[in-house]
Backbone and ligand atoms as CSV (ligand in chain L), in Angstrom:
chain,resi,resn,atom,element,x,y,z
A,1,UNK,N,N,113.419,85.682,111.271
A,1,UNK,CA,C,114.060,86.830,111.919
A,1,UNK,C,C,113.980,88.067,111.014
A,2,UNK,N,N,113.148,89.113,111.655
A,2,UNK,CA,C,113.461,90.113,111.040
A,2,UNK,C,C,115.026,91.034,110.440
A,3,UNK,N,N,115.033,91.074,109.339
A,3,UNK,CA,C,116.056,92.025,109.254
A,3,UNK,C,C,116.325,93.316,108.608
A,4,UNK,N,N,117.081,94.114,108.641
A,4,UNK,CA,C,117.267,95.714,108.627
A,4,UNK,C,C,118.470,96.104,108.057
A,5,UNK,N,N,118.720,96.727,106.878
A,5,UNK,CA,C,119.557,97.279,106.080
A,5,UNK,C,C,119.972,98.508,106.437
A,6,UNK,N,N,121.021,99.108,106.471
A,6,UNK,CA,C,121.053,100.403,107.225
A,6,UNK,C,C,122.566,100.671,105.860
A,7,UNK,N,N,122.140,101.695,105.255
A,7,UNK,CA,C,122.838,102.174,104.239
A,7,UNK,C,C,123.655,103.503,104.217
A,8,UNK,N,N,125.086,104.127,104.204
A,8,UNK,CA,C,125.395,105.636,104.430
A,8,UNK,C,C,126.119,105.723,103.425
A,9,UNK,N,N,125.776,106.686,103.157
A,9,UNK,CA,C,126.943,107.365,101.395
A,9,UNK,C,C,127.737,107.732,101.468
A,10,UNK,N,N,128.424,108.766,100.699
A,10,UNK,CA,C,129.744,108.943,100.643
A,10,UNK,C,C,129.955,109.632,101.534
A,11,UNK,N,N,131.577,109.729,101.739
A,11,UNK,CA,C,132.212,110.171,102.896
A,11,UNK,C,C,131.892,110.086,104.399
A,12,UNK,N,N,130.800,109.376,104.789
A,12,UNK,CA,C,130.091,109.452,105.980
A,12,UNK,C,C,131.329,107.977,106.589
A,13,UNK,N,N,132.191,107.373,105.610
A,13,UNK,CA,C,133.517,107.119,106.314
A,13,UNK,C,C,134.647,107.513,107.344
A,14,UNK,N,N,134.258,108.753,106.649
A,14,UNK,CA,C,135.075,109.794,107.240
A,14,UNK,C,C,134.347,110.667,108.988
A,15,UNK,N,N,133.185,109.934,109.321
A,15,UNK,CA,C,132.497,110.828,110.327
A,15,UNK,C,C,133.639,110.338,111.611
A,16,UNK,N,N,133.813,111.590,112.493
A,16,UNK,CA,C,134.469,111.677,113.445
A,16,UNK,C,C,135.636,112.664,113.163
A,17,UNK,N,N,136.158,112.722,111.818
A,17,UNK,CA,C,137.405,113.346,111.301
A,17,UNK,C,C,136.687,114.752,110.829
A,18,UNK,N,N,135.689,114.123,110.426
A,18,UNK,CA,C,135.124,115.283,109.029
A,18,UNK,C,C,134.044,116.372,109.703
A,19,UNK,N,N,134.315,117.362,109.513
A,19,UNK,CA,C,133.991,118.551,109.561
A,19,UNK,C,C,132.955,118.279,110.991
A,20,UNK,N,N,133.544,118.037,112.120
A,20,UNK,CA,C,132.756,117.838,113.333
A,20,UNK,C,C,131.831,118.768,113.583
A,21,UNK,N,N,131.731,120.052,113.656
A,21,UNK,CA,C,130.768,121.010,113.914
A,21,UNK,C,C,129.540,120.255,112.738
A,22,UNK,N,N,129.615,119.776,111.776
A,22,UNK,CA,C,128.160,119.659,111.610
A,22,UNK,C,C,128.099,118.301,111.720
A,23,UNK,N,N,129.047,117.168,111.909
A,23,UNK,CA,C,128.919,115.627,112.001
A,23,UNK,C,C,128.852,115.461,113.328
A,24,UNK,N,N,129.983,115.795,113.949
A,24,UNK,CA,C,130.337,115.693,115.360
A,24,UNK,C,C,131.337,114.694,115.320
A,25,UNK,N,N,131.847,114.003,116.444
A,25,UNK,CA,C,132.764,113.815,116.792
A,25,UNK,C,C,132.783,111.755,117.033
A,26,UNK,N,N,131.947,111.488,116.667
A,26,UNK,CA,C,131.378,109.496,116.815
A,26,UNK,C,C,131.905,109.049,115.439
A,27,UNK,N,N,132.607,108.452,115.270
A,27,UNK,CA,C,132.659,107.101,114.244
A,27,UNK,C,C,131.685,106.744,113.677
A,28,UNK,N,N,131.742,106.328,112.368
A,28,UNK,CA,C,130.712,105.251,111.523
A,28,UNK,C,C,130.536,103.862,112.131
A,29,UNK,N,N,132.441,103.618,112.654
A,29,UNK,CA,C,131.843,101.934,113.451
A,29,UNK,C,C,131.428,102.103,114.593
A,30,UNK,N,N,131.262,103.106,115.298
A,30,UNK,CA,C,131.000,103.717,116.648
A,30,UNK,C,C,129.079,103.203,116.261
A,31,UNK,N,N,128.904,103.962,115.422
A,31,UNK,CA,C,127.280,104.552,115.311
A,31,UNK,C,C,127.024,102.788,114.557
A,32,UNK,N,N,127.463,102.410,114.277
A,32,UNK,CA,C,127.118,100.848,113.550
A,32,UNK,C,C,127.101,99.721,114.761
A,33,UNK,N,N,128.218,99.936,115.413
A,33,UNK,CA,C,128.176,99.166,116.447
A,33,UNK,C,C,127.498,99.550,117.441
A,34,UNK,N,N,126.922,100.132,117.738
A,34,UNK,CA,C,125.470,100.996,118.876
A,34,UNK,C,C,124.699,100.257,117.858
A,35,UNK,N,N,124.141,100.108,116.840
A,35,UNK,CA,C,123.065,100.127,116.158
A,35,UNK,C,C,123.228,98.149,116.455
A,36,UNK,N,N,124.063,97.649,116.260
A,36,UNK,CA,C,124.163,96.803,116.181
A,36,UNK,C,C,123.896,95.744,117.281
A,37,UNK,N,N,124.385,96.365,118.579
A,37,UNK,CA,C,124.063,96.531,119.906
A,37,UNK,C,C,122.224,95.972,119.960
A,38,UNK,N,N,121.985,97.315,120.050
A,38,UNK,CA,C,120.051,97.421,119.720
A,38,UNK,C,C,119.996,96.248,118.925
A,39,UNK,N,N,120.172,96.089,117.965
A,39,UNK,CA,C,119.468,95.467,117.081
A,39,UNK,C,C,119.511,93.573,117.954
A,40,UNK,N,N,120.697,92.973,118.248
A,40,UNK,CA,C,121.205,91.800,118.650
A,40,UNK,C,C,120.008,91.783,119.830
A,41,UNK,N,N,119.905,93.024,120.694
A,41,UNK,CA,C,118.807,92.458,121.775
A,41,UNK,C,C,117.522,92.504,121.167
A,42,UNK,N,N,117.399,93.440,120.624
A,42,UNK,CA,C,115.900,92.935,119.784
A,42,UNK,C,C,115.434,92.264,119.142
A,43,UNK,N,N,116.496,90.948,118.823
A,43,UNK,CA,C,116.438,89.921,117.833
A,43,UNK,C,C,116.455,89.979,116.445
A,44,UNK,N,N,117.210,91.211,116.329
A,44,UNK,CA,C,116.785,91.508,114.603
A,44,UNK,C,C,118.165,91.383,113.650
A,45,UNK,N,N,118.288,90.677,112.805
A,45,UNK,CA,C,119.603,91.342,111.849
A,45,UNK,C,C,119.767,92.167,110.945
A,46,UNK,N,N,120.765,92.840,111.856
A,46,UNK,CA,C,121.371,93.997,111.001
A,46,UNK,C,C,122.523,94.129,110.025
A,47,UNK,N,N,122.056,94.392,109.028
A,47,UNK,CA,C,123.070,94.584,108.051
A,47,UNK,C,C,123.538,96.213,107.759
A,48,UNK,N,N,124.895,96.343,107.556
A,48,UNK,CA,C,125.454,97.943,107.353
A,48,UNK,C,C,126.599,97.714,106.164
A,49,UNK,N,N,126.231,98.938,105.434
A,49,UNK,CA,C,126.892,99.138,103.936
A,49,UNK,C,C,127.341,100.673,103.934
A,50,UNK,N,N,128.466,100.691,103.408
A,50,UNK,CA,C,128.998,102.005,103.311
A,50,UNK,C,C,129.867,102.158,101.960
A,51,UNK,N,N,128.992,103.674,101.263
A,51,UNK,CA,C,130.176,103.310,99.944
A,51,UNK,C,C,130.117,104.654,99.544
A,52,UNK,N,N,130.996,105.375,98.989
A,52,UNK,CA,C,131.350,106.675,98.441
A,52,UNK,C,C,130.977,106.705,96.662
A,53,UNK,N,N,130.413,105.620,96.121
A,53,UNK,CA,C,130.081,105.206,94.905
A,53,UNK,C,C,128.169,105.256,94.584
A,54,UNK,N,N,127.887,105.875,94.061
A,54,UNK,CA,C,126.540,105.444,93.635
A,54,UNK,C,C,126.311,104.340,93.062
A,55,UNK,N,N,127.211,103.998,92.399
A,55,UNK,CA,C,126.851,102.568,91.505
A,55,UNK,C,C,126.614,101.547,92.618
A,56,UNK,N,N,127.707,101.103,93.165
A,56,UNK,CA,C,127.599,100.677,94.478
A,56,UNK,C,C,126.651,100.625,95.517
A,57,UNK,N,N,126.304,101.693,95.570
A,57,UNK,CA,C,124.718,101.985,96.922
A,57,UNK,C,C,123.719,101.214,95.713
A,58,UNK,N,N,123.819,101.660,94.794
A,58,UNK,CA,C,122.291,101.230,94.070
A,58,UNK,C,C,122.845,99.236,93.634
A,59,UNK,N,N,123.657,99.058,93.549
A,59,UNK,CA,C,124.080,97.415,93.258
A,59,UNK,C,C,123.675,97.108,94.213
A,60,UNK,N,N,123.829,97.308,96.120
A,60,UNK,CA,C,123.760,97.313,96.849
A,60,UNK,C,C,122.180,97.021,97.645
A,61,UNK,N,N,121.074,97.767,97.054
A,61,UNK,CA,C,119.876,98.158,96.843
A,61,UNK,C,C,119.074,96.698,96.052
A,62,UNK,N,N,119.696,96.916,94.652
A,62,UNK,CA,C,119.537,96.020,93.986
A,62,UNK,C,C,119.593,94.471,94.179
A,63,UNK,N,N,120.395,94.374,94.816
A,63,UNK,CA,C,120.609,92.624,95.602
A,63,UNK,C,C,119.785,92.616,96.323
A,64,UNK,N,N,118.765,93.543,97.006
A,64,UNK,CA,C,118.027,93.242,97.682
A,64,UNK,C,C,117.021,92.522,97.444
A,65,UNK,N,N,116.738,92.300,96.224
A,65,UNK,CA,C,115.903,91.511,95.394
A,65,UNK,C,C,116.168,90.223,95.448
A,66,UNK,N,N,117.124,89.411,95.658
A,66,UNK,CA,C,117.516,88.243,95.718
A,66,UNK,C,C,117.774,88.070,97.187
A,67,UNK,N,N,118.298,88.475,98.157
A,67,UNK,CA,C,118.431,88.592,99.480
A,67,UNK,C,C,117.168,89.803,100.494
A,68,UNK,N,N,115.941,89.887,100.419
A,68,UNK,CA,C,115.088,90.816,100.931
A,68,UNK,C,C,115.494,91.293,102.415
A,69,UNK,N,N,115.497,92.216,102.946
A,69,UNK,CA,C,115.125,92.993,104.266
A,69,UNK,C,C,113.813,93.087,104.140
A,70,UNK,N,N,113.659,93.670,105.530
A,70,UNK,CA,C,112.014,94.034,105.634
A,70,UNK,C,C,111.836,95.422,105.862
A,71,UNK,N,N,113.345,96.112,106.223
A,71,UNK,CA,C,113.163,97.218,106.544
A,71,UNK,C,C,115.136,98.082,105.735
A,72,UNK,N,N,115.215,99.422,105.504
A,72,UNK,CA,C,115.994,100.116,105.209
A,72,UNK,C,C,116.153,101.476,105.660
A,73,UNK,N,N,116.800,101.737,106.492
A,73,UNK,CA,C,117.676,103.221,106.891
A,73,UNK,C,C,119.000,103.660,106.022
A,74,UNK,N,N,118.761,104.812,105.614
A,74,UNK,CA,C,119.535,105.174,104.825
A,74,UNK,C,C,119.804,107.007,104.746
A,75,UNK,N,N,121.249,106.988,105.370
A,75,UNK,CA,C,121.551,108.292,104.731
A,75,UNK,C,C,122.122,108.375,103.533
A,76,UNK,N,N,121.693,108.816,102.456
A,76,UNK,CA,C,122.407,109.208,101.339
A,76,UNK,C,C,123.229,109.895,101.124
A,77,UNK,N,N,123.543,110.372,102.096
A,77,UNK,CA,C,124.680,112.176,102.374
A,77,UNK,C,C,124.305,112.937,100.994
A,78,UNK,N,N,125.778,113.190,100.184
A,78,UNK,CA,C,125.775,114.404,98.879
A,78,UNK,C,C,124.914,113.692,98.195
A,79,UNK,N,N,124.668,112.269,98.032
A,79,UNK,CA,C,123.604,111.599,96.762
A,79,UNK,C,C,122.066,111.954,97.078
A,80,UNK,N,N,121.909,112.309,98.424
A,80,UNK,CA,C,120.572,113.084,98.776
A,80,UNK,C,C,120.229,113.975,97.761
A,81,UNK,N,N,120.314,115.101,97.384
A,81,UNK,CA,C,120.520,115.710,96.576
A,81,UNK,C,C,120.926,115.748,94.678
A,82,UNK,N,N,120.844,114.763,94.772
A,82,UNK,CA,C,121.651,114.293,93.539
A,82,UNK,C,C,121.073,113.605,92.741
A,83,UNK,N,N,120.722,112.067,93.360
A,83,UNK,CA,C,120.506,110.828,93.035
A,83,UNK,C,C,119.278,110.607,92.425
A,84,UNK,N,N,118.717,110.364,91.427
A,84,UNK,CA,C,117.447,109.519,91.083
A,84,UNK,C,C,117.592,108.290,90.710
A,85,UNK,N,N,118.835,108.108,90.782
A,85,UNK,CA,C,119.147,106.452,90.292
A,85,UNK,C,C,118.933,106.000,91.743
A,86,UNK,N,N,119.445,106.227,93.286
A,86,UNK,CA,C,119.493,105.487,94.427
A,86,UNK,C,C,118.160,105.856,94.330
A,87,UNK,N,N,117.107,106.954,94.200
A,87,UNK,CA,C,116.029,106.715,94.615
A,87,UNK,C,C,114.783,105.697,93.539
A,88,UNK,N,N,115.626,105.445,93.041
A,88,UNK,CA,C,114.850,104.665,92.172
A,88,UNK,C,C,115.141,103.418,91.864
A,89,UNK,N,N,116.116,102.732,92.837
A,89,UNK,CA,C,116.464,101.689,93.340
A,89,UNK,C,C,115.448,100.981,94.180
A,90,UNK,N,N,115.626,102.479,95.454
A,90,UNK,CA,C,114.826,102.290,96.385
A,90,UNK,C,C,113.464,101.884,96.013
A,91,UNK,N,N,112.380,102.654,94.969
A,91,UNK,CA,C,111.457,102.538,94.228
A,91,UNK,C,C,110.827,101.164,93.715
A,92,UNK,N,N,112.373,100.743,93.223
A,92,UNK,CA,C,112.197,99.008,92.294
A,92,UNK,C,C,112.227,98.078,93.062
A,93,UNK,N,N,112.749,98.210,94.460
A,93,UNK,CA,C,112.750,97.188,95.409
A,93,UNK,C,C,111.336,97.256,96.460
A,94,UNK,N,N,111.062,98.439,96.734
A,94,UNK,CA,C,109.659,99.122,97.031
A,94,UNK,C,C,109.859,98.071,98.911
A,95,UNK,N,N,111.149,98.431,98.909
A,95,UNK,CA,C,110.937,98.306,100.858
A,95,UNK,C,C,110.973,99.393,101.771
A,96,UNK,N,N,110.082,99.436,103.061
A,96,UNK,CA,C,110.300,100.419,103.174
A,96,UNK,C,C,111.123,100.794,103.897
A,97,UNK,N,N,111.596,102.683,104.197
A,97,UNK,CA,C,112.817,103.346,104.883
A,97,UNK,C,C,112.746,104.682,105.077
A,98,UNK,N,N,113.975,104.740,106.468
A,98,UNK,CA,C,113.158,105.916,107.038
A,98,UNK,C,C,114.809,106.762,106.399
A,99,UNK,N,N,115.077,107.827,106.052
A,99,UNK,CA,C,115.945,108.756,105.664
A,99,UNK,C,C,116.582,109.511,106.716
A,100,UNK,N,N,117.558,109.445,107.317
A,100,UNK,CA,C,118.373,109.969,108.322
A,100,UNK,C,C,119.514,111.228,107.607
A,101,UNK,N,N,119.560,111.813,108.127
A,101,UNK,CA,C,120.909,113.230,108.479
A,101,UNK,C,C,121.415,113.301,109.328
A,102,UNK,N,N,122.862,113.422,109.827
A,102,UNK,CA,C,122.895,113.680,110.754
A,102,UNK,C,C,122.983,115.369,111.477
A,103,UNK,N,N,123.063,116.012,110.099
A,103,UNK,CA,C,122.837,117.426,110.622
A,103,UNK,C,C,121.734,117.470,110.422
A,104,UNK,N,N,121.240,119.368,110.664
A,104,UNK,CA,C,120.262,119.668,109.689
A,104,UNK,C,C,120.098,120.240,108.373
A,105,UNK,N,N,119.621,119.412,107.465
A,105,UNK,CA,C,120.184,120.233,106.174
A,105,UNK,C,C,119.265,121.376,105.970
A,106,UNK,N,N,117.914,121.816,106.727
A,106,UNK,CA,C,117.329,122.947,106.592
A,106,UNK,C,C,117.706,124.285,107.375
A,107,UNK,N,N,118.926,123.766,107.782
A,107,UNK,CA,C,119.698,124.779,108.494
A,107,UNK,C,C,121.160,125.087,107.528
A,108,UNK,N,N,121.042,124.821,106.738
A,108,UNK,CA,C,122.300,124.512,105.853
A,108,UNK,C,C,122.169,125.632,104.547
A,109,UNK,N,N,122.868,125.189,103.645
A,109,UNK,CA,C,122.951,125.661,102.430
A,109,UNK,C,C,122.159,125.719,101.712
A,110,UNK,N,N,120.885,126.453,100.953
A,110,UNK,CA,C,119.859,126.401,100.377
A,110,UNK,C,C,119.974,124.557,99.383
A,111,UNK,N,N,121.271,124.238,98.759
A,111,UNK,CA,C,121.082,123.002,98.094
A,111,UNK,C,C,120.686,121.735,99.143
A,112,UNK,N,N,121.047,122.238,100.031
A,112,UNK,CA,C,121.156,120.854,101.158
A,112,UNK,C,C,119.558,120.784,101.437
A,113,UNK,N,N,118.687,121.571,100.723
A,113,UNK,CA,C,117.233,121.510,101.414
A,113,UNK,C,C,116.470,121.084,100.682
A,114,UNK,N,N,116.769,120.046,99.297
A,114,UNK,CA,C,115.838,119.268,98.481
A,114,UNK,C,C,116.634,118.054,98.919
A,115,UNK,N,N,115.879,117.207,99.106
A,115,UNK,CA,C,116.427,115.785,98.828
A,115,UNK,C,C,115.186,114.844,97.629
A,116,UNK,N,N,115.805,113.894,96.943
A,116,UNK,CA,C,115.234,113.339,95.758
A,116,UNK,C,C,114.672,112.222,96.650
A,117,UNK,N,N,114.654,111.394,98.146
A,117,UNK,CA,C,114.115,110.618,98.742
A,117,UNK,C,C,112.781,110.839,100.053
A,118,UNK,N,N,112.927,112.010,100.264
A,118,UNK,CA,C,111.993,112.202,101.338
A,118,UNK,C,C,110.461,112.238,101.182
A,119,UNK,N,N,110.217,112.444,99.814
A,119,UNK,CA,C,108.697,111.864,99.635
A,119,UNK,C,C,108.391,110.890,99.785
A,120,UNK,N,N,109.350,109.652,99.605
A,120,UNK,CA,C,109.247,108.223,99.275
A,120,UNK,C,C,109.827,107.195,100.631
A,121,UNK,N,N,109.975,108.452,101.357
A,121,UNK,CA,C,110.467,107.961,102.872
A,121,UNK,C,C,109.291,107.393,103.998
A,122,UNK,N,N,109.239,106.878,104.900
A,122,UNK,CA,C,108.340,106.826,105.850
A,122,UNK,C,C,108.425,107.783,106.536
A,123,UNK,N,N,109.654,107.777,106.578
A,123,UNK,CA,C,109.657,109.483,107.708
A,123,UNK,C,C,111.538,109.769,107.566
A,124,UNK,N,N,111.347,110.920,107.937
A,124,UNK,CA,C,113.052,111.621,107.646
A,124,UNK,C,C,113.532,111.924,109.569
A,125,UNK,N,N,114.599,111.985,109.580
A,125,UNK,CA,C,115.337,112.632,110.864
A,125,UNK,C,C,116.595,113.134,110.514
A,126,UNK,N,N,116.362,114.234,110.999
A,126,UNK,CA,C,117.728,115.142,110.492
A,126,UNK,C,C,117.876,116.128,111.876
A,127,UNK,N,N,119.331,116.389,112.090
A,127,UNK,CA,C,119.635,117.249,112.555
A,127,UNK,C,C,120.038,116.845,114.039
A,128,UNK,N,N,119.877,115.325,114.477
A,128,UNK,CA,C,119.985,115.093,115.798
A,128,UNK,C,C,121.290,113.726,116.224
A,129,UNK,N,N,122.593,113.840,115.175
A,129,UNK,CA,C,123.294,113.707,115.009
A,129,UNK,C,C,123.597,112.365,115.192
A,130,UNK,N,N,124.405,111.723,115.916
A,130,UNK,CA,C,124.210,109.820,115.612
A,130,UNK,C,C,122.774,109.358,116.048
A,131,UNK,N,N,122.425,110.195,117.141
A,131,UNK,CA,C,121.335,109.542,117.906
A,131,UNK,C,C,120.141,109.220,117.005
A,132,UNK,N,N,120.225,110.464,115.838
A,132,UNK,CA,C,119.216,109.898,114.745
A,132,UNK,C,C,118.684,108.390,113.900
A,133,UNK,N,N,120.437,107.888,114.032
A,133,UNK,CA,C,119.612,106.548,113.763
A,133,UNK,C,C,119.243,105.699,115.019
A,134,UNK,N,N,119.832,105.926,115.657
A,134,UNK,CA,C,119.253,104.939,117.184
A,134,UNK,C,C,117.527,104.776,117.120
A,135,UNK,N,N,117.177,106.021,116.830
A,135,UNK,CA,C,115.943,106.678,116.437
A,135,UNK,C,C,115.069,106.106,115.245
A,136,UNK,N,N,116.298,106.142,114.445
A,136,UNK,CA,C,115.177,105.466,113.121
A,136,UNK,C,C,114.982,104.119,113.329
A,137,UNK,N,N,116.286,103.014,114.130
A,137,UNK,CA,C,115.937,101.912,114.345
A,137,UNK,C,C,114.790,101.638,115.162
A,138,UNK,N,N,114.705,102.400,116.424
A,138,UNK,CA,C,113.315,102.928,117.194
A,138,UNK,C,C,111.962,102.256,116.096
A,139,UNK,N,N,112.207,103.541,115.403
A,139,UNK,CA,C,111.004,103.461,114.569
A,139,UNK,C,C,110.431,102.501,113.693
A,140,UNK,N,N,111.656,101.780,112.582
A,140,UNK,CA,C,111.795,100.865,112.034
A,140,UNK,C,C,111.062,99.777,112.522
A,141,UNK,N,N,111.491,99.499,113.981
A,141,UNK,CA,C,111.205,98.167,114.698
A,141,UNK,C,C,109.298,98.252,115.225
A,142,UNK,N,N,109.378,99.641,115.195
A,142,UNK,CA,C,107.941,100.311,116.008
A,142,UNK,C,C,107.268,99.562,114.901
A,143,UNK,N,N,107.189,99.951,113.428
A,143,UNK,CA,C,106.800,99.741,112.160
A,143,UNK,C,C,106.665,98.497,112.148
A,144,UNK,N,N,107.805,97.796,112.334
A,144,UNK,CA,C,107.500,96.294,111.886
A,144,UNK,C,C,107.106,95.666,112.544
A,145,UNK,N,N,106.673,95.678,113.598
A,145,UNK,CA,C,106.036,95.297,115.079
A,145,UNK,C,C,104.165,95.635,114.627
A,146,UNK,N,N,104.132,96.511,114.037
A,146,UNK,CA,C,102.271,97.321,113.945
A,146,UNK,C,C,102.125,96.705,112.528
L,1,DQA,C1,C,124.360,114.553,105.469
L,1,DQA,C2,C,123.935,115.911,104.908
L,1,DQA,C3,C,124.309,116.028,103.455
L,1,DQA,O1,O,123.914,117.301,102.941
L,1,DQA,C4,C,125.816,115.912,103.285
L,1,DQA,O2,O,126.174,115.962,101.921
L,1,DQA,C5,C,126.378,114.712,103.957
L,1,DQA,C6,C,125.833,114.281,105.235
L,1,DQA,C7,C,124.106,114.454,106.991
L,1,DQA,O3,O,124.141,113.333,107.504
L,1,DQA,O4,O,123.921,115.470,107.659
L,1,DQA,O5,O,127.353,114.134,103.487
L,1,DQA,O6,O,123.593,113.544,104.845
């Protein structure tokens, strides 16, 4: 059975509460349990991790080595920007993943427009708010299917 890691960083706990004009107004278990949904009819397992800690996302990453996926979605939120340790997690485990936003960060704040993962991504989606991962799972599955 295929399976699929789906990873969100900090504060993305908080989606539904937090600053709705650029999150909007859906839950994390809202958008996990849709994902989860998809995933059960497509036969695939899904796994979902949420942590406001870098150490954590990258421990997280890291076990993947002893427990493999075949596939990883991951918003990094503020560690987008930040992180060379999560992206170099990502790197050491060398599975691949598609990078989700749920805003747009090229509509944003000049910092919000580097991220340290999108070279190393299969592909990015930003800006199209939960539906983005519905989307990346889309893709994910497209991927592991070809
Ligand atoms: C975000 C965008 C990031 O810039 C921000 O720090 C987040 C969420 C998004 O999903 O739009 O926390 O990753």
């Amino acid at each position: 059975m295929r399976k699929i890691m789906v990873i969100h960083g900090p504060n993305l706990n908080l989606l539904g509460v937090r600053e709705p004009e650029h999150y909007g107004h859906t839950s994390l278990e809202r958008i996990n349990h849709q994902l989860a949904e998809v995933s059960r009819a497509q036969g695939i397992a899904l796994e979902t991790f949420q942590s406001n800690s870098e150490e954590q996302i990258v421990g997280c990453i890291q076990r993947l080595f002893d427990s493999p996926v075949d596939f990883i979605i991951i918003n990094p939120a503020a560690f987008t920007h930040t992180s060379i340790a999560i992206r170099d997690a990502l790197s050491a485990v060398g599975i691949p993943f598609i990078e989700v936003h749920l805003s747009n960060v090229f509509a944003r704040e000049p910092f919000r427009h580097h991220s340290y993962f999108t070279d190393k991504a299969l592909g990015l989606i930003c800006g199209l708010g939960p539906y983005g991962y519905e989307l990346a799972l889309a893709a994910a599955l497209h991927y592991l299917e070809s």
